[in-house]
N, C-alpha and C positions, 0 to 999 in steps of 0.2 A: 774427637774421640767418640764423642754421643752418638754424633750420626753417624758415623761406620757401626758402630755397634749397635746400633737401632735398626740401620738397613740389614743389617745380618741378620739379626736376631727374627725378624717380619719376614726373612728372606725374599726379601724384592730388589737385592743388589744384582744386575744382568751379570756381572763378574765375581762371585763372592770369592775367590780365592783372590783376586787381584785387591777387594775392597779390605779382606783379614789382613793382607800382606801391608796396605795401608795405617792400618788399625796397629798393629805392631811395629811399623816404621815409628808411628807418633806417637807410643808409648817410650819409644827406647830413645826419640828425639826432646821427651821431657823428661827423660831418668829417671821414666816409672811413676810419675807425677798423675794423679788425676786431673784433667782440667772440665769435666761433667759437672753438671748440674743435678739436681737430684732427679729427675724424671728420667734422664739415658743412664746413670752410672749402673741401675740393675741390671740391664743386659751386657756388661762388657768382661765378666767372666765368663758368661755362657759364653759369646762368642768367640771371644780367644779363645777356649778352650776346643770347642768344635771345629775350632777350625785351622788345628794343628799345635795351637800358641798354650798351649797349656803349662809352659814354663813362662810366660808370658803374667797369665794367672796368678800362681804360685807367686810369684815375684811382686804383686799388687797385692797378694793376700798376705805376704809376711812383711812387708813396709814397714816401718815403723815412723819414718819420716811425715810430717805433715806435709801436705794432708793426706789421711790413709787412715784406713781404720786399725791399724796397729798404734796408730799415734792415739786415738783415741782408749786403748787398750792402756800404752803407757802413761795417760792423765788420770787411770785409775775408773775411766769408765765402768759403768757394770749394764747399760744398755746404750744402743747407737743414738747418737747425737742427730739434730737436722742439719747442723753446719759441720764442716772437719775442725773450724779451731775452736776452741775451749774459750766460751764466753761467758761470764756468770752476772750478765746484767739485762736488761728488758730487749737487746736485739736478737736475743738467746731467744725461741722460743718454746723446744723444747732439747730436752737432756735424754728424751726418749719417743726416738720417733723411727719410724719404722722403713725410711724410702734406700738405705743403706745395707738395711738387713739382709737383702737378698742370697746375701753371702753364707748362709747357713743354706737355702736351696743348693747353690754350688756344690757345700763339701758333701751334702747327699745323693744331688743328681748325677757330679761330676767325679767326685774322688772317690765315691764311695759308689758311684755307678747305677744308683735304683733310682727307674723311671716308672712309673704306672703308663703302661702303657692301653691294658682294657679295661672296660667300664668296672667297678668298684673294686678295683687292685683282683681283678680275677688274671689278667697279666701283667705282668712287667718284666722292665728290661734292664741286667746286669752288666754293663760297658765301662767299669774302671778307668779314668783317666790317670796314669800316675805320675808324679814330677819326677824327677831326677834328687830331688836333695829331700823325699820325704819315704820315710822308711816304711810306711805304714799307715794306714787306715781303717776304721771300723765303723759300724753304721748299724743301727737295730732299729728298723721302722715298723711302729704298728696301723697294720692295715684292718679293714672290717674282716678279713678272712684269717689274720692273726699276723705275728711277728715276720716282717722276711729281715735277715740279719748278713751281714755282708762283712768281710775281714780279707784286706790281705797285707799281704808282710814279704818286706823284701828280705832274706836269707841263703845263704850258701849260694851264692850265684846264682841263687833265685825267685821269680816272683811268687808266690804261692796264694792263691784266692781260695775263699771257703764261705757259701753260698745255701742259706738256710731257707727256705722254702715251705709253706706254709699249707698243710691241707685244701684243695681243692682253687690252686694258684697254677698255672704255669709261668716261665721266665726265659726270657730268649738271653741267654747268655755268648756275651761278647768281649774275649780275653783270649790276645794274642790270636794264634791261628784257631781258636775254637769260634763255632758258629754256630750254637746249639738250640733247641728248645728242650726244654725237660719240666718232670711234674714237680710235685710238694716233694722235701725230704734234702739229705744234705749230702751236698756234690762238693767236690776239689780239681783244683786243675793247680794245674803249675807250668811258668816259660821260664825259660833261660833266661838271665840278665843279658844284656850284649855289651 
């Protein structure tokens, strides 16, 4: 799992749809199990998710099962652990450490869609990833140029995004068939469920 999602993520795989398809075989060949280390487990949400598997994602990020970091959620965690089982003795060595974390990039790059894309947040790019079993997302990130805030909501047989933009920002916004750039100020779009 590490290295398929290490080669994706570097983008040096000569086949990257063939290597994601792998990537995803050998999650759903250990039942959604991490078998990474901490060094590769950072890139294997980005990669699933770019590269179609985003229910994939979803599926690793709601786990509860050890190891996962919902398991760590249900031993009352309050920050990521370096190992996934719950140890409280000197092989532990911390209760807070940071190589797991990455998963908070995800729900902002990925679910919630904002990327910096030019030199100090004068662009970014709004591209929602959304699961099938997750009704909702919201994201308010402060940039040097001010808040860009991001919302969208599944309703009435609809997806509906709502996209806050910030004085002297542009955002290449990317949601269903939209393909847009536009300035500071707040835009809506909305697709059909299918």
């Amino acid at each position: 799992q590490g290295c398929l999602a290490f080669a994706l993520y570097l983008g040096i795989s000569p086949q990257p749809e063939l290597t994601a398809m792998k990537l995803h075989e050998a999650f759903v060949a250990s039942g959604f199990k991490l078998t990474t280390g901490n060094l590769c487990s950072r890139y294997i949400l980005d990669a699933l998710t770019e590269h179609g598997y985003v229910e994939d994602a979803w599926k690793l990020m709601t786990r509860t099962e050890y190891p996962s970091l919902g398991y760590m959620i249900s031993q009352e965690a309050t920050t990521v652990w370096e190992r996934f089982e719950l140890m409280k003795n000197s092989v532990m060595n911390s209760h807070n450490h940071p190589m797991y974390a990455a998963a908070d990039y995800w729900m902002f790059a990925h679910l919630a869609g904002v990327k910096p894309i030019g030199k100090g947040w004068t662009e970014c790019e709004i591209h929602p990833y959304i699961p099938n079993n997750l009704n909702s997302a919201q994201a308010n990130i402060e940039t040097p140029l001010g808040m860009v805030c991001v919302r969208w909501t599944k309703r009435y047989e609809k997806i509906n995004l709502q996209v806050q933009i910030p004085f002297g920002m542009k955002a290449c916004i990317r949601f269903g068939e939209t393909d847009e750039k536009v300035g500071s100020g707040f835009h809506t779009y909305a697709i059909n469920l299918l």
